[in-house]
C-alpha positions as CSV (number, residue, x, y, z in Angstrom):
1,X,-27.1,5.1,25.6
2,X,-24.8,6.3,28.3
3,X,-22.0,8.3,27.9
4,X,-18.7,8.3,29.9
5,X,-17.1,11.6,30.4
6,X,-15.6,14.5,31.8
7,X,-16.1,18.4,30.9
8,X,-13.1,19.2,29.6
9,X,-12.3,15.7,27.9
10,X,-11.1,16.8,24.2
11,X,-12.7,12.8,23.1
12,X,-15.9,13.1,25.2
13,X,-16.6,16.4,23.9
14,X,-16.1,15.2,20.0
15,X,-19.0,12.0,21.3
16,X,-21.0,14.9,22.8
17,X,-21.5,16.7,19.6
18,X,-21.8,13.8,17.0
19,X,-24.7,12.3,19.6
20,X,-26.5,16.2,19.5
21,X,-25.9,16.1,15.8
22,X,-27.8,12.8,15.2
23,X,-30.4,13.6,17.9
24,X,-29.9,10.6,19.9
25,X,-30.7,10.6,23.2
26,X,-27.8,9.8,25.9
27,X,-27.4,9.8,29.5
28,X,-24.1,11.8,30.4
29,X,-22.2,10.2,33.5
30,X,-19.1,12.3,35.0
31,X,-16.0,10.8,35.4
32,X,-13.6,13.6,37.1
33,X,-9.6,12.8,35.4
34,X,-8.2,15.2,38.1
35,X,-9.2,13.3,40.8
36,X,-8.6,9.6,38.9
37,X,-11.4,8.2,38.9
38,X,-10.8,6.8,35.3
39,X,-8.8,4.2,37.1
40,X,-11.6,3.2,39.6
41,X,-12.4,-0.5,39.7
42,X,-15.9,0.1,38.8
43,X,-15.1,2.5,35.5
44,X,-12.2,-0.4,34.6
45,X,-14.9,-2.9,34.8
46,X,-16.7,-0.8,32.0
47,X,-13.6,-0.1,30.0
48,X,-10.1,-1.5,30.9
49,X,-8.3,1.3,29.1
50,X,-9.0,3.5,31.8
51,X,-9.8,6.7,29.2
52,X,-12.4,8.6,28.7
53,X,-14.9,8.3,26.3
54,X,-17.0,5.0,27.1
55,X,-20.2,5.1,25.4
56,X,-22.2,1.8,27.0
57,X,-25.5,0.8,24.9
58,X,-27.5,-2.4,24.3
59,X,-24.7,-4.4,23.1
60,X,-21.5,-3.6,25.3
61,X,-19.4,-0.5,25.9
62,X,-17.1,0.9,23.4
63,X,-14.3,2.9,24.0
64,X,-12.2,5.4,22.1
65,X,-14.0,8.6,20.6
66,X,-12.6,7.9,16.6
67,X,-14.7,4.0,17.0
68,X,-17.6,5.1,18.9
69,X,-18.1,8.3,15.6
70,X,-17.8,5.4,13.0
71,X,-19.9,3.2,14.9
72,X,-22.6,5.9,15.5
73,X,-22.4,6.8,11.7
74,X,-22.7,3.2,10.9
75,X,-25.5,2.0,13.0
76,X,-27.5,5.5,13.3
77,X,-27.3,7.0,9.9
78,X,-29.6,10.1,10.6
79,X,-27.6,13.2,9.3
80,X,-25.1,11.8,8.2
81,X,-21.3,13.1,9.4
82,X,-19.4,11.6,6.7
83,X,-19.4,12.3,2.9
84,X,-21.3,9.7,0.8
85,X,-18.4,9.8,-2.4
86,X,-15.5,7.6,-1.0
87,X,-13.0,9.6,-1.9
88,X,-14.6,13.3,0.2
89,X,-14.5,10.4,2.9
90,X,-11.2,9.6,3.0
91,X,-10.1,13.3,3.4
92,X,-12.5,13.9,6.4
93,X,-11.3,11.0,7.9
94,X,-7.8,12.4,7.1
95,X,-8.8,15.9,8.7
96,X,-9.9,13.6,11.8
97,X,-6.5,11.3,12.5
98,X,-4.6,14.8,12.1
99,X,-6.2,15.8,15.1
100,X,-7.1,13.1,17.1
101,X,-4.1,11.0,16.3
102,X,-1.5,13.6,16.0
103,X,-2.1,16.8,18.0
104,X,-4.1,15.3,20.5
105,X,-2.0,12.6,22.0
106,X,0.9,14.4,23.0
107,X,-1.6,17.1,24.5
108,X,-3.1,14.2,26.5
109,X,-3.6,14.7,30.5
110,X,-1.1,12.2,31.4
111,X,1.7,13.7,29.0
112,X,1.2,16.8,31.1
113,X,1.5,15.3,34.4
114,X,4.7,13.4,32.9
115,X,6.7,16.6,31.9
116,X,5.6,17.8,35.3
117,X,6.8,14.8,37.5
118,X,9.4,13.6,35.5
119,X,11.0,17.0,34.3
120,X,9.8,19.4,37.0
121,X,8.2,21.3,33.8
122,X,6.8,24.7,35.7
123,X,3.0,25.9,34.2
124,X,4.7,28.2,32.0
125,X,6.9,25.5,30.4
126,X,3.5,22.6,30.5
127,X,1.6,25.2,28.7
128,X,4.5,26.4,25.9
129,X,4.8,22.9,25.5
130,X,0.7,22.6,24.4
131,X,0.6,25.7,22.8
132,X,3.6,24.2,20.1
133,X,2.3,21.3,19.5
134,X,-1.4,22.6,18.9
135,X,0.3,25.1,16.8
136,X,2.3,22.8,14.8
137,X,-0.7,20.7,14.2
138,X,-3.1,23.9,13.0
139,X,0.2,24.6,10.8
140,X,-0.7,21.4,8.4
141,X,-4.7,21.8,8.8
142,X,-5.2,24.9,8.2
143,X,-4.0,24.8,4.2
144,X,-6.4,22.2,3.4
145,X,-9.6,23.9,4.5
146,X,-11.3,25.8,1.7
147,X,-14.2,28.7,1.8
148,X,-17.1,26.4,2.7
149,X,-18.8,27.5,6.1
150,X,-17.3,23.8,7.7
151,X,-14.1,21.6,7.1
152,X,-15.7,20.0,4.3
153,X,-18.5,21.3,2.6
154,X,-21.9,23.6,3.7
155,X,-23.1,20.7,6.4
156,X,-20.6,19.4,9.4
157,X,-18.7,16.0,9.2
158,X,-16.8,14.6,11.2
159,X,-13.8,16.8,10.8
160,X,-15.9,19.4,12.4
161,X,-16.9,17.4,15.4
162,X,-12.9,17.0,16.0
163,X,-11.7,20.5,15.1
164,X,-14.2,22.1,17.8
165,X,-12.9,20.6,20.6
166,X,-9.0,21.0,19.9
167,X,-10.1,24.9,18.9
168,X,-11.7,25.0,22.5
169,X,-8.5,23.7,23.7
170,X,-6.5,26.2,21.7
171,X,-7.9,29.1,22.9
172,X,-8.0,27.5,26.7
173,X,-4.5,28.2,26.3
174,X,-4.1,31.5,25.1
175,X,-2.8,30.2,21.5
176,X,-3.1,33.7,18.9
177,X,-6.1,32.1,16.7
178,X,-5.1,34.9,14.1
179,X,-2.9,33.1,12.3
180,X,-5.5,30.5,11.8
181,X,-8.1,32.1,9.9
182,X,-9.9,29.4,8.6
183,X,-10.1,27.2,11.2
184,X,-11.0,30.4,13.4
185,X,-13.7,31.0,11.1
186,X,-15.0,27.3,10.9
187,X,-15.3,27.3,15.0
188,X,-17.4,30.2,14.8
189,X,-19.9,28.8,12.3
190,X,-20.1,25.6,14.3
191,X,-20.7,27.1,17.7
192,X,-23.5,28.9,15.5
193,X,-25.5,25.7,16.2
194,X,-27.2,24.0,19.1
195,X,-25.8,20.8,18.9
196,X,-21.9,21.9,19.1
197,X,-23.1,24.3,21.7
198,X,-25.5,22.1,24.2
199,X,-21.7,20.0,23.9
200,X,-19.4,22.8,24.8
201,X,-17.6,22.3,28.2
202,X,-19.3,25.2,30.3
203,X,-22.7,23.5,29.9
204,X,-21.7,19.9,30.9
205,X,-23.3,19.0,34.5
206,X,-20.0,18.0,35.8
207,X,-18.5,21.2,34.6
208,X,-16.5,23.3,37.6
């Protein structure tokens, strides 16, 4: 498999660590956002979207990072990242849109450079503005996480592998993890293995 992405992509790094998970091996390709190269003719020829993760394999490429975890759970079921009882699965995938379809979005790269161009937003004002919303989002999550060592039990799921990187992001931007002490507490553990670590930003090959 090859893997579409860029250091600091919040979706890439959540493909990064559910591939390390499962052991399988990938080839990692760079695609630098900062200098658009998403929107290159060749990368749109992969995956029209124009966002990063693309994951290519044997039978096509798939893009966004929430299809490409169900489809690697689905089709490589080696440690598994999703509860086997129906109902535990429903609430990791819960955990997961929280994050990926709440906080995330209005995070996004091109929401930035939109408050920027089309507001005049100064740093200080882009980075109150992610700070919020991260904080509004860690607001709702943090109550439903118990006192096992992950999201969801004594083994990561999939609510792991999408809390790490919006944690990453979190403390990127300076927001006071303290009030957070659960989630604070999960990042640690997870960073505790290899697989969430070999993922991190600072030891992708395009990192800068």
């Amino acid at each position: 498999m090859r893997l579409y992405s860029y250091f600091r992509s919040s979706a890439a790094y959540r493909v990064r660590i559910a591939l390390n998970l499962k052991n399988i091996a990938h080839e990692l390709v760079g695609v630098n956002l900062l200098k658009s190269e998403q929107m290159s003719d060749s990368y749109l020829a992969k995956n029209p979207q124009g966002l990063l993760p693309a994951l290519e394999t044997e039978q096509g490429v798939l893009a966004q990072s929430l299809a490409i975890l169900e489809w690697l759970e689905e089709t490589q079921p080696q440690h598994p990242l999703l509860p086997h009882d129906s109902w535990q699965k429903a609430q990791v995938r819960s955990f997961c849109y929280a994050i990926a379809c709440d906080i995330h979005p209005i995070d996004n790269l091109r929401v930035l450079k939109r408050l920027v161009s089309q507001f005049d937003a100064n740093e200080e004002q882009k980075n109150e503005w992610y700070r919020h919303w991260i904080i509004e989002g860690f607001k709702k999550l943090e109550p439903q996480l118990g006192q096992s060592r992950y999201c969801f039990g004594n083994t990561p799921t999939l609510a792991d592998v999408c809390l790490v990187p919006q944690v990453f992001n979190a403390l990127r931007f300076n927001v006071d993890m303290t009030q957070f002490p659960r989630i604070a507490a999960i990042y640690a553990a997870c960073n505790e293995l290899e697989a969430f670590r070999l993922a991190a930003p600072e030891h992708q090959p395009d990192a800068v």
